[in-house]
Each structure stands twice: as C-alpha cells, then as structure tokens.
MILOKE-816955 format. One record per residue (C-alpha): residue number from 0; residue in one letter; x, y, z. Coordinates in steps of 0.001 Angstrom, whole numbers, plus 500000, padded with zeros to 6 digits. Each point is the difference from the previous one (the first is absolute). Last residue first. Layout:
BEGIN
+-----+----+--------+--------+--------+
!   i ! aa !     xx !     yy !     zz !
+-----+----+--------+--------+--------+
! NUM !  A !      X !      Y !      Z !
...
+-----+----+--------+--------+--------+
% end
This chain:
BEGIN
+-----+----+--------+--------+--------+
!   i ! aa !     xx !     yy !     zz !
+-----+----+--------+--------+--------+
!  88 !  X ! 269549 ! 111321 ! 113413 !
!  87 !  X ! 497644 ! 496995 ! 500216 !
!  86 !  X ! 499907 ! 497711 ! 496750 !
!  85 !  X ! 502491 ! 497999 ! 501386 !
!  84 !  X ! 497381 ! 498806 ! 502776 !
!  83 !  X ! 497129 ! 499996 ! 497734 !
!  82 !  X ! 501783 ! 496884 ! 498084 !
!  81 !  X ! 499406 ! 497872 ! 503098 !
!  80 !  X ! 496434 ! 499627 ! 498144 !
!  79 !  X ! 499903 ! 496732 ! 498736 !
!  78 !  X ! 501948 ! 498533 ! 503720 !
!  77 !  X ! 496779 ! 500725 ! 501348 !
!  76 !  X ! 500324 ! 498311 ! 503611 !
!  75 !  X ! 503412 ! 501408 ! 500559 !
!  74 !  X ! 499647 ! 503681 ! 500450 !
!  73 !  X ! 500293 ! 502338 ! 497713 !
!  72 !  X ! 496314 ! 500225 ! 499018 !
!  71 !  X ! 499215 ! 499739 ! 503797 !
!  70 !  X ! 502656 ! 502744 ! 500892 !
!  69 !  X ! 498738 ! 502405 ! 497651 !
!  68 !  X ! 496376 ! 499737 ! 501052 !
!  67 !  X ! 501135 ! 500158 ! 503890 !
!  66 !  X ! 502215 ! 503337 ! 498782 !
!  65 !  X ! 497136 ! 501255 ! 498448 !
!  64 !  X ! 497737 ! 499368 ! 502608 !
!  63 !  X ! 502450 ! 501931 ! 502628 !
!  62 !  X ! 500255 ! 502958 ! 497634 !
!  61 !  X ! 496290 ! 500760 ! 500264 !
!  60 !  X ! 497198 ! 498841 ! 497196 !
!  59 !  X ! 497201 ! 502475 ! 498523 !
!  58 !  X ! 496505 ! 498467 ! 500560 !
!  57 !  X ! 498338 ! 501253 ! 496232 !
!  56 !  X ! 503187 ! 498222 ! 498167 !
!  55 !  X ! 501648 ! 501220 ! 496940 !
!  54 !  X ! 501613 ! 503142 ! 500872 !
!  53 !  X ! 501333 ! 498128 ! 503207 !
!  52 !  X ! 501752 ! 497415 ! 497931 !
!  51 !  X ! 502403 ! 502668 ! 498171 !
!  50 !  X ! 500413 ! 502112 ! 503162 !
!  49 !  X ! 501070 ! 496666 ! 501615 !
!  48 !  X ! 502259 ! 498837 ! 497038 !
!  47 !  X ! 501722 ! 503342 ! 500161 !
!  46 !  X ! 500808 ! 499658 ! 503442 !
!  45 !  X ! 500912 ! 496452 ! 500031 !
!  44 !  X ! 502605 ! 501037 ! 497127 !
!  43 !  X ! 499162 ! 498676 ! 496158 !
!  42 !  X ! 501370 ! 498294 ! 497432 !
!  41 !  X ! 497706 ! 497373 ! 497591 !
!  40 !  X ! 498792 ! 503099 ! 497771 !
!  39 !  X ! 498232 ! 502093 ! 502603 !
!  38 !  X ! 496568 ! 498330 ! 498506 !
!  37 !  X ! 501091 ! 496660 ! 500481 !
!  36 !  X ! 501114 ! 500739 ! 503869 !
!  35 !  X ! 496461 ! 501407 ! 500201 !
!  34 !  X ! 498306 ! 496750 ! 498656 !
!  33 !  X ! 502553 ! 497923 ! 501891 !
!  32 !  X ! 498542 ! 501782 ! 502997 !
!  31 !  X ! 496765 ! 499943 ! 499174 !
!  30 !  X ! 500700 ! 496291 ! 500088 !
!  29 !  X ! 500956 ! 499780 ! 503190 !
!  28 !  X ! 497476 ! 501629 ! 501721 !
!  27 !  X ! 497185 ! 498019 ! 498044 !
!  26 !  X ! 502014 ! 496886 ! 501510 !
!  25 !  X ! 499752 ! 501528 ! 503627 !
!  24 !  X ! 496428 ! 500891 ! 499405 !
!  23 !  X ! 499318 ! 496285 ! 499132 !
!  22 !  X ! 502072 ! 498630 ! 502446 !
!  21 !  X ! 497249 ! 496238 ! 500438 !
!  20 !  X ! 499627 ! 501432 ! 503983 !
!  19 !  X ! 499141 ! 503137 ! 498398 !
!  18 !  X ! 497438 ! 498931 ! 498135 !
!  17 !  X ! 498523 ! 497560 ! 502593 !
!  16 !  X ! 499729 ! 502991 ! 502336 !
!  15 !  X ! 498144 ! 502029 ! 497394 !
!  14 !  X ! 497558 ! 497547 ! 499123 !
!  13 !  X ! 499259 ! 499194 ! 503354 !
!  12 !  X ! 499487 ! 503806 ! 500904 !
!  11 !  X ! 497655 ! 500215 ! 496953 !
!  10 !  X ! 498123 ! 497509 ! 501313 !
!   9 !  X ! 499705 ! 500871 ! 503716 !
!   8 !  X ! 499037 ! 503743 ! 498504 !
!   7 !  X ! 497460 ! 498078 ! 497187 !
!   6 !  X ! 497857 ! 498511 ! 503539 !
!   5 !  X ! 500641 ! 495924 ! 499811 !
!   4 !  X ! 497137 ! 498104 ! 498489 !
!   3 !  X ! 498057 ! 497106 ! 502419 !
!   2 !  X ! 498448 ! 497059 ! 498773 !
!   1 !  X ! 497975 ! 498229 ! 502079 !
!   0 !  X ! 499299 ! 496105 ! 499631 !
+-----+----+--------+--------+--------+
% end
C-alpha cells in the first residue's frame, strides 16, 4: 500500500479553510472588540471603537466589519453579550 503526503501549500490551505469554516477569525474579531470596548471604559462610539481596535491589530478593520462584529454580538445568538449594544454611544 502507497502512502502519499499532501504538498504543505494544500495543507496549509486545508487548515485555513477548516478554520474559518469553525469562525475562528470571526470570534478573535469579537473579542478584540470587547477588549477595546473594555479599554474605553464600557462606552464607546463605532468610530472610536474602530480607531481603538485598529491600533491593536496588524490587518486594520473597515467600518463595514465593525458594524458585522457589532451586529453579531448584538444579535440574538449570544444573548451574553447583548450588553455591547447599550454600551454603544
């Protein structure tokens, strides 16, 4: 019986599809954040919370990402952090 091994690009591909199928960027996302939102005291506007996030992160995020981050932590799904929506100003 032969026994092949995938090249490390196919592998690394893999790995990086299956991560992001499993929302682990999305999840990272939304915990920075919290983090930021932390940091600002609990109150913050979107555009302070972006400027806030973006110092932290090597890929800066846009506008539209934070309002899909906000939106999934206010959403219905995770009812533990609805609290982000009354935090916005």
């Amino acid at each position: 019986m032969s026994v092949s091994t995938l090249p490390d690009d196919l592998v690394s591909l893999v790995h990086h599809v299956e991560l992001s199928q499993a929302g682990w960027r999305d999840r990272a996302q939304e915990l920075t954040a919290l983090a930021a939102l932390a940091e600002l005291g609990g109150t913050a506007g979107k555009d302070q919370l972006l400027k806030t996030i973006n110092m932290k992160l090597a890929a800066p995020l846009g506008r539209a990402q934070l309002e899909g981050i906000v939106n999934r932590l206010t959403g219905p799904e995770p009812a533990e952090f609805a609290v982000l929506s009354s935090c916005m100003v």
